[in-house]
N, C-alpha and C positions, 0 to 999 in steps of 0.2 A: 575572538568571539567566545563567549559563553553559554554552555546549553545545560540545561536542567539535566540527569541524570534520572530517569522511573525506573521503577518497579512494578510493571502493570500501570493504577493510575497514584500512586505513591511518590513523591519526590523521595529521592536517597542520597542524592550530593550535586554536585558542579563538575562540568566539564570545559578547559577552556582547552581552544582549537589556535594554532598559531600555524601562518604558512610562510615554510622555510624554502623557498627554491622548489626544486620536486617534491616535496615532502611536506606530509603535516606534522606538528608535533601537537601532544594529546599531553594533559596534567588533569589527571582526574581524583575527587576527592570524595569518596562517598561518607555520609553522616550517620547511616543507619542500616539494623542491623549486621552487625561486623560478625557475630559470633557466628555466622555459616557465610561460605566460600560464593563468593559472586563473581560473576563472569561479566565484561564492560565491552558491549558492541557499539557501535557508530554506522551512521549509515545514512541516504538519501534516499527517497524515492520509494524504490524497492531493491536496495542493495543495500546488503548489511557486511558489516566486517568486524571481525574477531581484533580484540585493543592486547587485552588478559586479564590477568587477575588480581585486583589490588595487594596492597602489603595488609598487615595484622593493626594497622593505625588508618586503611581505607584508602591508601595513597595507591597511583597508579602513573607513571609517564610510558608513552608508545610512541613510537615513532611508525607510521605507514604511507608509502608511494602517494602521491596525487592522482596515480595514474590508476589506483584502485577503490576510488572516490571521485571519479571526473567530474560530476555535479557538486563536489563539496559535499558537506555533514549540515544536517536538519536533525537530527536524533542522538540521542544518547541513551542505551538501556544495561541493567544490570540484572543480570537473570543465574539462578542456583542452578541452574540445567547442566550438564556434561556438554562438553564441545561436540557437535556431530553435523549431519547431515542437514539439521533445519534448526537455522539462525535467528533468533528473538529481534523482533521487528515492532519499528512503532509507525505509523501513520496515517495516511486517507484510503480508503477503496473507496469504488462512487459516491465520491466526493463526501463520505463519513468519515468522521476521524475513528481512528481504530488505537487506542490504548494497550491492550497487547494484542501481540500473536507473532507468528513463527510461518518463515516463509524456507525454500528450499526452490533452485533451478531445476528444472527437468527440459529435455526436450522437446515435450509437449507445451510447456510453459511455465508458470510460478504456480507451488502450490502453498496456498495460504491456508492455513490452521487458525482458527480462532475460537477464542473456549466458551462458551454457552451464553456466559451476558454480553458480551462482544459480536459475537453471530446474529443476537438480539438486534440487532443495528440494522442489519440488512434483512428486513422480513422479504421483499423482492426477488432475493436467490437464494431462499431456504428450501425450495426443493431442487436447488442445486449443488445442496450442500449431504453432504452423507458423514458419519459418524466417525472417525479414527481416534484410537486409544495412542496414542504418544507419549513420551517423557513420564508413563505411570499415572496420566492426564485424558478425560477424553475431552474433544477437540472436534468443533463442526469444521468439513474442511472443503475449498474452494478450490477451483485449478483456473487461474487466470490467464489470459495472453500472454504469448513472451515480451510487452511493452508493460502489460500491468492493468491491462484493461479486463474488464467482464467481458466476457463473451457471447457474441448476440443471443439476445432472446429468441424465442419459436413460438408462433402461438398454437392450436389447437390444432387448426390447418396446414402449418410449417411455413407459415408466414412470418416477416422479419415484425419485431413488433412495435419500431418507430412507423405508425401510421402515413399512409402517404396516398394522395390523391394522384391517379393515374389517369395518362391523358392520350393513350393509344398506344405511345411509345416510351422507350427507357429511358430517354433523352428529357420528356417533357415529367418527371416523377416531380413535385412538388412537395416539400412534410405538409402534413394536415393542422400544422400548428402554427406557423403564416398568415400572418394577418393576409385579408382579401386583396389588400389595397398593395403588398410586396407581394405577391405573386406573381407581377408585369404581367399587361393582356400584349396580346400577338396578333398581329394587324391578320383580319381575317378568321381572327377565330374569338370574335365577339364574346361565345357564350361564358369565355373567361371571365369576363370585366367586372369588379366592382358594383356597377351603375345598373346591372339588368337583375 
């Protein structure tokens, strides 16, 4: 398999992915900007992993476990950052593509770093988002589920904020976005139905 290699939203070379047994083996070739030190992560999802660092011609082979990629590679990024605590990432958050940004594990869950025009994306959880200086970089920054999800909204009143029609009990909660006609009526309790 072959995957593009970015720099933010920049092509910078080819990545191709080969699976040997346990293991993948990585040849990767970047085209641009050589003259500063770039670092080549791989990763799915919201896992990202350290490959290294090309030669002085852009060349790079890794060899890393299957077992620390279990979904496979979707990603290829190259980033001039120092190796540390928070890993250059490329992907979706609700369901936007995200061209860069920098995620890190925590116990509480993923916190996802995204720099100003990227953050741009998600006007929805901009006030869920507060300011951190990073990498000599500032960075709007998010703290998602530990699966990678957002975390429920609250609205004014601390109510969840997928709207839902409630029907006495926890049981009968329907979304409010249900056509009338998939709502099923319930022998008995007419005032459900479609037709009235």
């Amino acid at each position: 398999m072959e995957l593009t290699v970015f720099e933010g939203e920049r092509q910078v070379g080819t990545l191709n992915v080969e699976p040997d047994g346990l293991f993948y083996d990585f040849s990767c070739q970047l085209t641009q900007s050589r003259e500063q030190i770039r670092r080549v992560f791989v990763g799915y999802g919201w896992r990202s992993e350290y490959l290294g660092i090309p030669d002085a011609s852009g060349a790079l082979k890794a060899r890393l476990p299957k077992k620390r990629l279990p979904d496979g590679v979707s990603f290829a990024v190259a980033a001039n950052v120092p190796r540390g605590e928070w890993l250059p990432w490329r992907g979706e958050a609700d369901g936007v593509p995200i061209a860069e940004g920098y995620i890190r594990c925590t116990e509480e869950g993923i916190d996802l770093l995204l720099p100003p025009q990227e953050a741009l994306k998600l006007p929805a959880w901009a006030e869920d988002m507060h300011t951190k200086t990073v990498l000599g970089r500032e960075f709007a920054m998010l703290t998602l589920l530990p699966d990678g999800t957002l975390p429920e909204r609250k609205t004014e009143k601390g109510e969840d904020t997928d709207e839902e029609i409630f029907n006495g009990n926890t049981v009968d909660r329907v979304p409010a976005d249900v056509a009338p006609d998939e709502r099923g009526c319930v022998e008995g309790r007419e005032t459900d139905c479609t037709d009235l």
